[in-house]
Structures are given as structure tokens and as C-alpha cells.
ZAVO-757936 format. One line per field, with one value per residue (C-alpha): residue number from 0; residue in three letters; x, y, z. Coordinates in Angstrom, 2 decimals, padded with zeros to 5 digits. Example, Ala and Ser with C-alpha at 12.3 -4.5 7.8 and 13.67 -1.06 7.14 Angstrom:
! ZAVO-757936
resi = [0 | 1]
resn = [ALA | SER]
px = [012.30 | 013.67]
py = [-004.50 | -001.06]
pz = [007.80 | 007.14]
//
This chain:
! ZAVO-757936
resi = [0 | 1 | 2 | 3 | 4 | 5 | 6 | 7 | 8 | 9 | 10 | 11 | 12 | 13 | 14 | 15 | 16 | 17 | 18 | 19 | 20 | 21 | 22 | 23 | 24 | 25 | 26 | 27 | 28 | 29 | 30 | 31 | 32 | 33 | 34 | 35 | 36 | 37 | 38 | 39 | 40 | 41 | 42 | 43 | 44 | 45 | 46 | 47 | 48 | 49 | 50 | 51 | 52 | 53 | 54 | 55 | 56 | 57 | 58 | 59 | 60 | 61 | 62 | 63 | 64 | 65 | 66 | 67 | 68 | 69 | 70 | 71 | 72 | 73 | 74 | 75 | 76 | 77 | 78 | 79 | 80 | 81 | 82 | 83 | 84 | 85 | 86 | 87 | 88 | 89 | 90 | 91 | 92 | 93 | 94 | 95 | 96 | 97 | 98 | 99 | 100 | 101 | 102 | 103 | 104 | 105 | 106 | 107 | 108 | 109 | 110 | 111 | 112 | 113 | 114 | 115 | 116 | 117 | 118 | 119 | 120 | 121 | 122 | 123 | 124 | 125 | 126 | 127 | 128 | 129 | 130 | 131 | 132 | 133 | 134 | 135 | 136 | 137 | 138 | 139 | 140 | 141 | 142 | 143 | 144 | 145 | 146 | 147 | 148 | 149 | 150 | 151 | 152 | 153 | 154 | 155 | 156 | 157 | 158 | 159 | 160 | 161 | 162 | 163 | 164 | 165 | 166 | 167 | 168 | 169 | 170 | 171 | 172 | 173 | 174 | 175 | 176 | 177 | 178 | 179 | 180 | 181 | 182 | 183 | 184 | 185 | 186 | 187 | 188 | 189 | 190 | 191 | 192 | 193 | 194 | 195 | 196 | 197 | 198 | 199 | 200 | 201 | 202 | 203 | 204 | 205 | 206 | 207 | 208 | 209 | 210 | 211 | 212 | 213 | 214 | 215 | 216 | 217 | 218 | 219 | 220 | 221 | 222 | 223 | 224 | 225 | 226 | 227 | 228 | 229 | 230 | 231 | 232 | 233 | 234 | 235 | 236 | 237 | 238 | 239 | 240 | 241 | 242 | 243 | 244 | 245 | 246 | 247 | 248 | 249 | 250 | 251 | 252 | 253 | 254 | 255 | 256 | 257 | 258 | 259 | 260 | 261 | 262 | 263 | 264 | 265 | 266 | 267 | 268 | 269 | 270 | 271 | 272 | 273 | 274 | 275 | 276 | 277 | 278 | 279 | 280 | 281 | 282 | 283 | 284 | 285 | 286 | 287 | 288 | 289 | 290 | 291 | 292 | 293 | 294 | 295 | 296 | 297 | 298 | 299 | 300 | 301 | 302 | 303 | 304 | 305 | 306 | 307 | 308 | 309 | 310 | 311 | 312 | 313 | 314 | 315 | 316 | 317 | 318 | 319 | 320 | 321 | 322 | 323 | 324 | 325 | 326 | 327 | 328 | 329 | 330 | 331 | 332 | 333 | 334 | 335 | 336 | 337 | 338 | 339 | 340 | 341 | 342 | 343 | 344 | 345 | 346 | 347 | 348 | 349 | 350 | 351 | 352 | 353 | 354 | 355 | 356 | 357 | 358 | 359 | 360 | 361 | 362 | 363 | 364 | 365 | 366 | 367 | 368 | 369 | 370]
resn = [UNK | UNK | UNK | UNK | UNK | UNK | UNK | UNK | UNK | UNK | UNK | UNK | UNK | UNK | UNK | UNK | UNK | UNK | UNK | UNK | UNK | UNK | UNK | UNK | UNK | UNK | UNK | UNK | UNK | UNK | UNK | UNK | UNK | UNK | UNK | UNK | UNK | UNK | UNK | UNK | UNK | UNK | UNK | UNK | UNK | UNK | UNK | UNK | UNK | UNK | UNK | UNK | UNK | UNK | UNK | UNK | UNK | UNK | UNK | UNK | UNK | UNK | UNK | UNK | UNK | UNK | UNK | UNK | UNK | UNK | UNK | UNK | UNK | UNK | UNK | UNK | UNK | UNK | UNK | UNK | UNK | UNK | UNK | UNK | UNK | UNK | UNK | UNK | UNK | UNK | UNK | UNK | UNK | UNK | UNK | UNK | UNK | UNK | UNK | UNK | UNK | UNK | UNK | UNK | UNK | UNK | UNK | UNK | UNK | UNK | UNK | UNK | UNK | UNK | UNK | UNK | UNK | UNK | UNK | UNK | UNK | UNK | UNK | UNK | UNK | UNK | UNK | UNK | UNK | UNK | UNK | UNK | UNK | UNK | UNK | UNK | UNK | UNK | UNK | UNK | UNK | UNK | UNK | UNK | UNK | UNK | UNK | UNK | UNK | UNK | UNK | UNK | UNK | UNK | UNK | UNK | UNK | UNK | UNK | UNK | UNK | UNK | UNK | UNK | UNK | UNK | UNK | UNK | UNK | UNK | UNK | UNK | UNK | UNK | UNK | UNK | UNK | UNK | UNK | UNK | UNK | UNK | UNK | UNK | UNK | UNK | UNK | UNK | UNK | UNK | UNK | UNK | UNK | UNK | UNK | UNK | UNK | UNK | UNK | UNK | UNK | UNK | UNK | UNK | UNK | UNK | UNK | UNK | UNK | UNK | UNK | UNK | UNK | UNK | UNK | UNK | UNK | UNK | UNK | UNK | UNK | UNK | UNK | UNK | UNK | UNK | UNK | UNK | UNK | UNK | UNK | UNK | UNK | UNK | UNK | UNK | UNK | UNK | UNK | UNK | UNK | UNK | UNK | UNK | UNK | UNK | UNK | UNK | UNK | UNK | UNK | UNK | UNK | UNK | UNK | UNK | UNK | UNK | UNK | UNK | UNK | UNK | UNK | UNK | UNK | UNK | UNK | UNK | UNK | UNK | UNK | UNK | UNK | UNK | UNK | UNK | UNK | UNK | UNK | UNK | UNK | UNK | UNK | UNK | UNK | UNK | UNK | UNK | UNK | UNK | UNK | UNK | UNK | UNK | UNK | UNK | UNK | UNK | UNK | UNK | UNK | UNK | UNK | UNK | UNK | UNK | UNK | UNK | UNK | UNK | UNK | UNK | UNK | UNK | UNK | UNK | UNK | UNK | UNK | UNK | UNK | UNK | UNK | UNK | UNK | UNK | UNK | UNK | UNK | UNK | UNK | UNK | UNK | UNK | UNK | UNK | UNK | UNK | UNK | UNK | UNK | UNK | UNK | UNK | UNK | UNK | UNK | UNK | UNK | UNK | UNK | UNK | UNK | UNK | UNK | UNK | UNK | UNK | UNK | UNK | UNK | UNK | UNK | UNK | UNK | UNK | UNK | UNK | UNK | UNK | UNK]
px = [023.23 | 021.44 | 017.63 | 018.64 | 021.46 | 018.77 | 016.56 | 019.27 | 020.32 | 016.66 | 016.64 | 019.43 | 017.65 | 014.98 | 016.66 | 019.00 | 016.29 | 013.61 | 016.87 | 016.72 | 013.73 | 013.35 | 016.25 | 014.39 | 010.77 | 012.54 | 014.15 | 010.61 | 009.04 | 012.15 | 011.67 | 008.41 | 006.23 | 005.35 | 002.06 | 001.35 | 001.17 | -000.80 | -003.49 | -003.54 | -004.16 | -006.81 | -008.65 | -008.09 | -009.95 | -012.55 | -012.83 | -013.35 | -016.28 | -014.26 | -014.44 | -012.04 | -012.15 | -013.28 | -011.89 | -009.88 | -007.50 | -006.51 | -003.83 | -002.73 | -005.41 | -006.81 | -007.75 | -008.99 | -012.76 | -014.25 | -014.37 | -010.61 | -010.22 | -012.58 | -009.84 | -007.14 | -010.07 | -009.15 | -005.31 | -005.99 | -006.86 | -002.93 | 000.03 | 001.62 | 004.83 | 002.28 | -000.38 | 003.17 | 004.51 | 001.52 | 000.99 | 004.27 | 003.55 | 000.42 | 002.05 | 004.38 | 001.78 | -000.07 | 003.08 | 003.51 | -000.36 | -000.52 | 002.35 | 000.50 | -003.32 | -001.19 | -000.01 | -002.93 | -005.20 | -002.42 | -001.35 | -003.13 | 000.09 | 002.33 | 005.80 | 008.34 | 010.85 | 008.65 | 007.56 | 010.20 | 012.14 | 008.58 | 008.81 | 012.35 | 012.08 | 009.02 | 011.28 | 014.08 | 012.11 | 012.26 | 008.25 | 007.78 | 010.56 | 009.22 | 005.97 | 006.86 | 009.16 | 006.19 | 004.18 | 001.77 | -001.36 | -001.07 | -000.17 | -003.13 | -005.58 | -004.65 | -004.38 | -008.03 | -009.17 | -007.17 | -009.63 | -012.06 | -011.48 | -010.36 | -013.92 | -015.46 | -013.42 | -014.74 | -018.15 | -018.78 | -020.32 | -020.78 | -017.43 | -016.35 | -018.63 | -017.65 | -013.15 | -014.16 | -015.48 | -012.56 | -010.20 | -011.73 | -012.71 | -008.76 | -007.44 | -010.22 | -008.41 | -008.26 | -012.19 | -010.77 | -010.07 | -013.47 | -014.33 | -013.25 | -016.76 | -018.73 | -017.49 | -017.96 | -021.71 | -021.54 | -024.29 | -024.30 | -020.60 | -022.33 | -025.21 | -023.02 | -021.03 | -023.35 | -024.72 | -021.49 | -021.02 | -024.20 | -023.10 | -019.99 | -021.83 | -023.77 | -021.00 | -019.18 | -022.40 | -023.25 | -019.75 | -019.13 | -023.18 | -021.77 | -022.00 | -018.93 | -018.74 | -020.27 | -017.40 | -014.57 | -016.46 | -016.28 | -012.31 | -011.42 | -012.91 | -010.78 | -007.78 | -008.05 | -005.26 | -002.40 | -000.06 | 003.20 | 002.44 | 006.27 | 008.12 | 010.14 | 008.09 | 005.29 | 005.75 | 002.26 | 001.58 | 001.25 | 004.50 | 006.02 | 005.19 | 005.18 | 008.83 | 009.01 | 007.33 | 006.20 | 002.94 | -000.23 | -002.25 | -000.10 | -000.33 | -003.63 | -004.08 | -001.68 | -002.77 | -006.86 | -005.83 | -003.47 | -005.90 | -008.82 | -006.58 | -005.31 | -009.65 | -010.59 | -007.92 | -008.99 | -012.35 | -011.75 | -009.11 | -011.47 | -014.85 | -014.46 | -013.83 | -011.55 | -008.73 | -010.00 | -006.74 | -005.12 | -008.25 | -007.65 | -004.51 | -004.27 | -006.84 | -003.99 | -001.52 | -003.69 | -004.35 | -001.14 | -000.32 | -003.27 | -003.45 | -002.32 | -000.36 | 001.20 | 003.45 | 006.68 | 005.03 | 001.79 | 003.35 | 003.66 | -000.01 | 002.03 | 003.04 | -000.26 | 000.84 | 003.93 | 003.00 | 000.45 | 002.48 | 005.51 | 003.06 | 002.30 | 005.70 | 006.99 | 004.07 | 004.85 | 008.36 | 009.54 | 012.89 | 012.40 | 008.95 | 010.75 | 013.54 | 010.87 | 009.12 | 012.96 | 013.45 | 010.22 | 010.81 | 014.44 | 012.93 | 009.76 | 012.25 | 014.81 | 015.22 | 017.32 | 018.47 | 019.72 | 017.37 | 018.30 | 021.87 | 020.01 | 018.96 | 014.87 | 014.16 | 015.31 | 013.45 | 009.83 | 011.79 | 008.89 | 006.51 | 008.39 | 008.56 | 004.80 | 004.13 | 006.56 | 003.71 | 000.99 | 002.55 | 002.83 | -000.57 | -002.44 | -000.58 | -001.03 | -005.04 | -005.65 | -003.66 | -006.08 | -009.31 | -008.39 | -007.10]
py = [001.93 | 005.43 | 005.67 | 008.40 | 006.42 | 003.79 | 006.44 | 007.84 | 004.36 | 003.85 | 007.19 | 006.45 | 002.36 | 004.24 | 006.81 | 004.02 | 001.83 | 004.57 | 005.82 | 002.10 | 001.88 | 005.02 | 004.14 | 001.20 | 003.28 | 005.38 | 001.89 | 000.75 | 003.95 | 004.83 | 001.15 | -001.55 | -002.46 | -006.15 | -007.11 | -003.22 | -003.23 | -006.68 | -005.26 | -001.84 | -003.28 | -005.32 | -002.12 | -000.42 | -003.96 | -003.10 | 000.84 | -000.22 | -002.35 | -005.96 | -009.26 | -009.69 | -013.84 | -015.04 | -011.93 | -013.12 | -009.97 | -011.03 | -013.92 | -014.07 | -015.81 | -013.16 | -014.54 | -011.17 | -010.57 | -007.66 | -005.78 | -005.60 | -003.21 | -000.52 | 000.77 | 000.73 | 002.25 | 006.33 | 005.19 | 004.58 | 007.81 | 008.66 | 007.46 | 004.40 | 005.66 | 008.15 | 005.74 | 003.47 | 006.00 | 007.11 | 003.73 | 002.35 | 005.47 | 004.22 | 000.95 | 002.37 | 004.53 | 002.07 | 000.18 | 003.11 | 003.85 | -000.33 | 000.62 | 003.31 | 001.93 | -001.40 | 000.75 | 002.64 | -000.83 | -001.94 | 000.47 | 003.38 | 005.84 | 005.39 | 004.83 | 006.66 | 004.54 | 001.26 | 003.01 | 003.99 | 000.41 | -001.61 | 000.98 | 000.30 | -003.79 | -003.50 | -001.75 | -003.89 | -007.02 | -008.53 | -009.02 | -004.90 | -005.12 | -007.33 | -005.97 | -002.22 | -003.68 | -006.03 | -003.10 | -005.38 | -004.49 | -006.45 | -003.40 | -001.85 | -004.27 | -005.18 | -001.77 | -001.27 | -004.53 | -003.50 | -000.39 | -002.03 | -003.82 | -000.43 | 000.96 | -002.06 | -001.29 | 002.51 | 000.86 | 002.50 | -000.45 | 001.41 | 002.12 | -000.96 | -003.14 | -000.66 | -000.63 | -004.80 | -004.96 | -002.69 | -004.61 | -008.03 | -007.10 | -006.02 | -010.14 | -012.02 | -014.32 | -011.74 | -012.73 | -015.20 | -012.78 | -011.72 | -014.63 | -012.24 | -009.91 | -013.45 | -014.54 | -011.17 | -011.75 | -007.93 | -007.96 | -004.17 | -004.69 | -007.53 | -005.37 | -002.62 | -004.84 | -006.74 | -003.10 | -001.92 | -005.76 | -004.39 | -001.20 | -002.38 | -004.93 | -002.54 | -000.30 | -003.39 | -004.20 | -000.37 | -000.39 | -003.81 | -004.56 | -008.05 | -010.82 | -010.80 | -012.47 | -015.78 | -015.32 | -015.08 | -017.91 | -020.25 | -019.33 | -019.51 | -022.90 | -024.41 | -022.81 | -024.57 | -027.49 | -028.12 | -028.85 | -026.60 | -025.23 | -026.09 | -023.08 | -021.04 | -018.34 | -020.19 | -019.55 | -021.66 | -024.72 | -025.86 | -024.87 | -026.05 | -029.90 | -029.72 | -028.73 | -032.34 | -034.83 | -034.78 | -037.21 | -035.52 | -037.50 | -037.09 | -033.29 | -033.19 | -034.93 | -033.15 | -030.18 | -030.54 | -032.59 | -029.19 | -026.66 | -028.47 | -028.65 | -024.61 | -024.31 | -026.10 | -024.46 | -020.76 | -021.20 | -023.37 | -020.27 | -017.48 | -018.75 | -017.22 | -013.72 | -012.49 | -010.50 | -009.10 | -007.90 | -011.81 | -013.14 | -010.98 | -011.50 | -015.30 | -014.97 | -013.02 | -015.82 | -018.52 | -017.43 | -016.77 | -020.73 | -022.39 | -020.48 | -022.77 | -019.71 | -017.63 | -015.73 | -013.88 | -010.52 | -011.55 | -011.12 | -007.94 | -008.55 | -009.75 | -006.19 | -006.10 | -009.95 | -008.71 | -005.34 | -007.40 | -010.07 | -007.91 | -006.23 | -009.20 | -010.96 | -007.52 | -007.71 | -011.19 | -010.32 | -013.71 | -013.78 | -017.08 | -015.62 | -012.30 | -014.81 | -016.46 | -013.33 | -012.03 | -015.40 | -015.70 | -011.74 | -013.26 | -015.94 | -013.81 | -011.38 | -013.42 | -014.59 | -017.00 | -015.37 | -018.41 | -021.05 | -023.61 | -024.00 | -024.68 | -027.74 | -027.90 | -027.70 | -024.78 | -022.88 | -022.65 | -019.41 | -017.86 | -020.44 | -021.24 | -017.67 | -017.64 | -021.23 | -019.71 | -016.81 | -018.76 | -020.55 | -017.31 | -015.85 | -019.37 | -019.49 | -015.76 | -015.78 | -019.61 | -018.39 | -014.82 | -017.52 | -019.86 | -016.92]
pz = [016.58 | 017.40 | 016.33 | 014.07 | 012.35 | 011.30 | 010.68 | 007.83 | 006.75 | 005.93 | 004.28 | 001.82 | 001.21 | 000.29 | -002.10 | -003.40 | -004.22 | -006.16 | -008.59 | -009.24 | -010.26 | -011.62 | -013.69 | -014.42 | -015.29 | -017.77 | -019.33 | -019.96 | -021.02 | -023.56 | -024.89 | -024.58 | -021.98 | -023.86 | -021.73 | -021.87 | -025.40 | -025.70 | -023.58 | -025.47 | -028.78 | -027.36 | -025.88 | -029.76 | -031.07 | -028.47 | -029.42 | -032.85 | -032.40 | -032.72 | -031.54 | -029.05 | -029.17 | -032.74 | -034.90 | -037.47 | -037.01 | -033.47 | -033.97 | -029.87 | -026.95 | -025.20 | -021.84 | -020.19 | -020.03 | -021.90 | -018.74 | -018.41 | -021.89 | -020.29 | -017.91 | -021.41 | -023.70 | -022.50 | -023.25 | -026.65 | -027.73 | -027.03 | -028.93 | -027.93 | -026.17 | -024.03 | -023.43 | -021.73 | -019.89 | -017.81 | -017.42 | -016.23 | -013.76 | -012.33 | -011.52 | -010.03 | -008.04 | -007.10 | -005.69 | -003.58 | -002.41 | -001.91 | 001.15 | 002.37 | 002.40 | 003.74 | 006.76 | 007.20 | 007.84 | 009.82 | 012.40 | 014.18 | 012.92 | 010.00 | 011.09 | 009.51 | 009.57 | 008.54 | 005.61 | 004.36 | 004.86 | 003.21 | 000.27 | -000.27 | -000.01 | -002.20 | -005.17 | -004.61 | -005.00 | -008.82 | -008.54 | -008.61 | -010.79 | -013.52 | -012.98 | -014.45 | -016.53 | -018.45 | -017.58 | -015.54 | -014.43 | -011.03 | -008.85 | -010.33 | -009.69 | -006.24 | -005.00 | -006.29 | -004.59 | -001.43 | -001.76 | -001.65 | 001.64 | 003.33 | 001.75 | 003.46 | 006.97 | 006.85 | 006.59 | 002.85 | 000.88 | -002.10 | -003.10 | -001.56 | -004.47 | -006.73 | -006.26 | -005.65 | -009.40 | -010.84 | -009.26 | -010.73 | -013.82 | -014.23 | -012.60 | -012.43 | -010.10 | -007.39 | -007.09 | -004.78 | -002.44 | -002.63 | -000.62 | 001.99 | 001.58 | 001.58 | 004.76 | 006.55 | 004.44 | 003.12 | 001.30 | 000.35 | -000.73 | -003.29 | -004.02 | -005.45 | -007.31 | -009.12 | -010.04 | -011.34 | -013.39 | -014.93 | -015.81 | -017.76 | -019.39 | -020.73 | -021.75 | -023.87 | -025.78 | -026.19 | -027.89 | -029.78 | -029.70 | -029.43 | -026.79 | -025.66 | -022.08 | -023.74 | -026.35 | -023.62 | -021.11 | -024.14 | -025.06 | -021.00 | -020.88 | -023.44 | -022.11 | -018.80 | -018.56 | -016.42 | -019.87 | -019.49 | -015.80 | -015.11 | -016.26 | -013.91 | -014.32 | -012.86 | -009.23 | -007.73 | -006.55 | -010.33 | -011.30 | -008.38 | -008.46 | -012.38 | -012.23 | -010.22 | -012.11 | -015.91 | -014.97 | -015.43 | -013.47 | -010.37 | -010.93 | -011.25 | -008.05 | -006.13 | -006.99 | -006.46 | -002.94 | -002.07 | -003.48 | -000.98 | 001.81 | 001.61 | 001.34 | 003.80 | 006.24 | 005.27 | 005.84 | 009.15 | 010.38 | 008.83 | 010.02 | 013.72 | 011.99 | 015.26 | 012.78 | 009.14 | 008.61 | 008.85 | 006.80 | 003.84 | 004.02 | 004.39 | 001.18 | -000.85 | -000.15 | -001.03 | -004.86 | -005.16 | -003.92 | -005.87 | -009.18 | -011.26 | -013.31 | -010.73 | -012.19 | -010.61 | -011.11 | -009.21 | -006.24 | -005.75 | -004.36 | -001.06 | -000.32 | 002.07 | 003.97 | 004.65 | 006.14 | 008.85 | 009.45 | 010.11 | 012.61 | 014.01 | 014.40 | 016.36 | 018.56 | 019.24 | 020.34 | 019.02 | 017.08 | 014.91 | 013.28 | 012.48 | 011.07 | 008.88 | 007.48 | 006.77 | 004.81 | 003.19 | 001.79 | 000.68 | -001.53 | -002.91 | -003.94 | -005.84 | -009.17 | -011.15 | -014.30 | -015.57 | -014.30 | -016.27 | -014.42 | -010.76 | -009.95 | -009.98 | -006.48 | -006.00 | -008.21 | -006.90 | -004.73 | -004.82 | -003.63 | -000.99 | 000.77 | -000.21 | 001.62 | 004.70 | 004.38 | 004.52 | 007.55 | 009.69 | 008.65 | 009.82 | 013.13 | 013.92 | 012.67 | 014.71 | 017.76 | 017.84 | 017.62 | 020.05 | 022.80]
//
């Protein structure tokens, strides 16, 4: 097959795959994003000077910190259907600039051709898919946080605190990743963080002039159990061996014993510092694995693992770890519509290709330290 037979084949992936989702962007804008409009009507509690954890008006959990409703707080000042569609467009433009920044860390020049084949596996995968159909703020989040890290490459601590702190204050699980900025000990990067934290705490109180971080620490604390982590949707290590065996105490020990053992391997693998590229990465796939709610949707924030470790496995010129990124991509990007007819082991798809992930990343980053 001619180079410029691939080339078109990509060509019409690519095509084929944004009129799906396109088709699938003006589903969700003509109907309802249902996280979108959670998180919306949380930021309108916030503009009007509520409680966002003890208000008797709010009947559902709100588990975001106070921080998160700054980045909704200009969207409420539009009508709902609006505020949804330019919303459900920044996902999906973040999807696309997650590819690009992903390429751009990567490799020195952006191949055509690899571009356009990640951005067309990206929209055909049901995590982008749920995400814009929920109308998620992953993409968002770890674009920003992805930012950051490029900020941090270019040697620009500044913006890198300040993209880290978006990016957190929109998942606070993806401070994880920030682990990343403590092993590399950027300081700065810290520095400007902590200064930006301070900045949007002081924007909350100037607004609600209530204490609103104690308010959310004391509601997240009582929220933390393992009860009801098996659900398909649940796509961690959590959901995975709760989908096995209803005993608590045996998931509670298998899951601290894993969540050590994925810790103690990152920082072993990460400590030498050879590749930052593999490090953040391997960081990504680990809060995806130990989050005990990892849901479908979250990983999208594999879009930058893939990218490097597709690098990586066509540098290594070895078939059977292209084989394994191909099968790990097949099992992120599937879903069971009808769960409950599949016998349990089979559906932790997602953790699977994620744990294949994890597999590749380790060997790459060890192999890099120890040549």
C-alpha cells in the first residue's frame, strides 16, 4: 500500500470520525448535557452568594471544591442552551489541542499522518464520546494540566503553577499528577501555584463571604467509602475487584496493598528522572488505576500515554509492544451497552487496556534508567 493511499485512508478516518462526533455535538447541544447542567447550577448557587454544601436549596452532593464553579461562573450569565453549547465546544477543543500539545512534547515535527490517525482514534473512542455527551469537564481539565507540564518543559514556571492550579481546581484528582512537579522539585512551579490557590480563595469568599473550603473538606470526608465502587461505569482498580467479590474487607485490602504497590513502583521508575515525558505519563495512568471512581469518561486523560508510548513502541521496532498498545486502545475504547448480559470479568475493559498501559510505560521508563 502506497504512502499516499494511507495518507488518504487516514484522511477519510479522520473525516468519518469528526461527522460522528459532530453529529454527536449537535445531539448534546439540541438536547442536555446532564453533568453540564449539575455543575452550572452549582456555579448560579455560587453567583448568588450560597452555600454550596449545607444550603438547604441544594438537594444533590456536590463533591467539587469551590474553586471548580469559578471557571462555570462567566457561563451563567448566558441561557442554559448557550452556556451548553460553547461548552460541549470547548471539550471538544480541548480533545483536539490535548493531540496537538501531546505531539508537540513528543516529537520534534508533527506528523501528518499520526495526527490525523490519533485524532481520529481519540473521537472514535466511547471515553471522548461519553465525555461530550455528559458534557464532562475531563478534556478540559487535563488539557490545562497538560499545559502546565509543557509550561514547565519551556522552562516558564509561572504559567506552569498557574494552568497546574486551573487544571486541579477543575479534578482535584489530577493533583496526583502533580507529583510529577515534586519529583522534578520545581519549586517556582509550586510557588506560583500556591499564589494562584490564594487568589481564588479570595475570589470565593469575596463572593459568598463564606468559608467554604472547610464546608466542602468536611462533606468530602464523609463521602469517602468503598460502598458501591462495583458499577460498570467504574473503570479503576475499585471497580474492578468490587465487581469480583462483595467483601469489604478484602476490597479494602486489595485495594490499599495495589494502590502501595503502583506507588512504590512510580516513584522507584521516576526517581532517576532519565524521560519526563514517560514519568508524566506513567503518573496519568496510575490515577486513572487507583482512583477508586474512575469513570469511563476519565480516560480521555490517556490521549497523552498513548501518543508517547506509540512513540516509543515504533522506536523500539518491536511488533508485540505495538500489538499491546493496539490492544490496550481496543479495550479503553469499548463499551458494553448492555453490561449486565457479560459475564463480570469482562467488564473492567477499561482497566485492563489501562493496566496493559501501565505495563508498557514501566518497561519503556525502567529500560531508559538502567541503559
Amino acid at each position: 500500500m502506497g504512502r499516499n493511499t494511507i495518507k488518504a485512508l487516514a484522511f477519510f478516518l479522520l473525516v468519518f470520525s469528526f461527522a460522528w462526533i459532530a453529529s454527536g455535538v449537535l445531539r448534546t447541544i439540541s438536547s442536555e448535557a446532564p453533568d453540564f447542567r449539575i455543575l452550572w447550577t452549582f456555579a448560579g448557587h455560587l453567583k448568588q452568594g450560597q452555600n454550596l454544601y449545607l444550603s438547604p436549596d441544594i438537594s444533590i452532593p456536590n463533591p467539587y471544591p469551590p474553586f471548580t464553579f469559578l471557571f462555570y461562573l462567566p457561563l451563567t450569565f448566558l441561557p442554559y442552551a448557550g452556556a451548553q453549547a460553547v461548552f460541549v465546544f470547548l471539550i471538544f477543543a480541548s480533545m483536539v489541542a490535548t493531540v496537538l500539545l501531546s505531539f508537540r512534547l513528543t516529537v520534534a515535527r508533527i506528523p501528518f499522518f499520526g495526527f490525523v490517525f490519533a485524532l481520529s482514534l481519540v473521537f472514535l473512542s466511547f471515553p471522548a464520546k461519553f465525555s461530550l455527551g455528559m458534557g464532562q469537564q475531563n478534556p478540559i481539565a487535563y488539557f490545562l494540566l497538560l499545559a502546565s507540564y509543557y509550561s514547565w518543559k519551556k522552562k516558564s514556571p509561572l504559567f506552569s503553577g498557574i494552568l497546574l492550579t486551573l487544571a486541579v481546581s477543575l479534578k482535584p484528582v489530577l493533583g496526583f499528577v502533580a507529583i510529577f512537579f515534586l519529583i522534578q522539585k520545581s519549586w517556582r512551579t509550586f510557588f506560583w501555584a500556591l499564589i494562584t490557590v490564594s487568589v481564588e480563595t479570595a475570589v470565593v469568599f469575596g463572593i459568598t463571604r463564606l468559608n467554604l473550603l472547610a464546608d466542602w473538606s468536611r462533606q468530602t470526608l464523609s463521602y469517602l467509602t468503598l460502598e458501591g465502587r462495583g458499577i460498570y461505569y467504574n473503570q479503576g482498580f475499585a471497580g474492578f475487584v468490587s465487581r469480583l467479590t462483595q467483601k469489604m474487607p478484602l476490597i479494602k485490602k486489595a485495594v490499599v496493598l495495589f494502590s502501595l504497590s503502583i506507588l512504590a513502583a512510580v516513584f522507584k521508575a521516576a526517581g532517576k528522572k532519565k524521560d519526563p515525558n514517560l514519568v508524566f505519563s506513567l503518573l496519568t495512568i496510575s490515577v486513572l488505576l487507583i482512583d477508586t471512581l474512575s469513570w469511563q469518561h476519565h480516560f480521555v486523560w490517556l490521549i497523552f500515554p498513548f501518543i508517547v508510548l506509540a512513540n516509543e513502541a515504533v522506536k523500539s521496532k518491536k511488533t508485540v509492544l505495538s500489538g499491546l498498545l493496539v490492544a490496550a486502545y481496543l479495550l479503553v475504547g469499548w463499551n458494553f451497552k448492555n453490561p449486565g448480559a457479560f459475564p463480570l470479568i469482562l467488564l473492567s475493559n477499561q482497566f485492563y487496556g489501562a493496566i496493559i498501559l501501565w505495563g508498557l510505560n514501566y518497561y519503556f521508563l525502567t529500560r531508559k534508567v538502567t541503559s
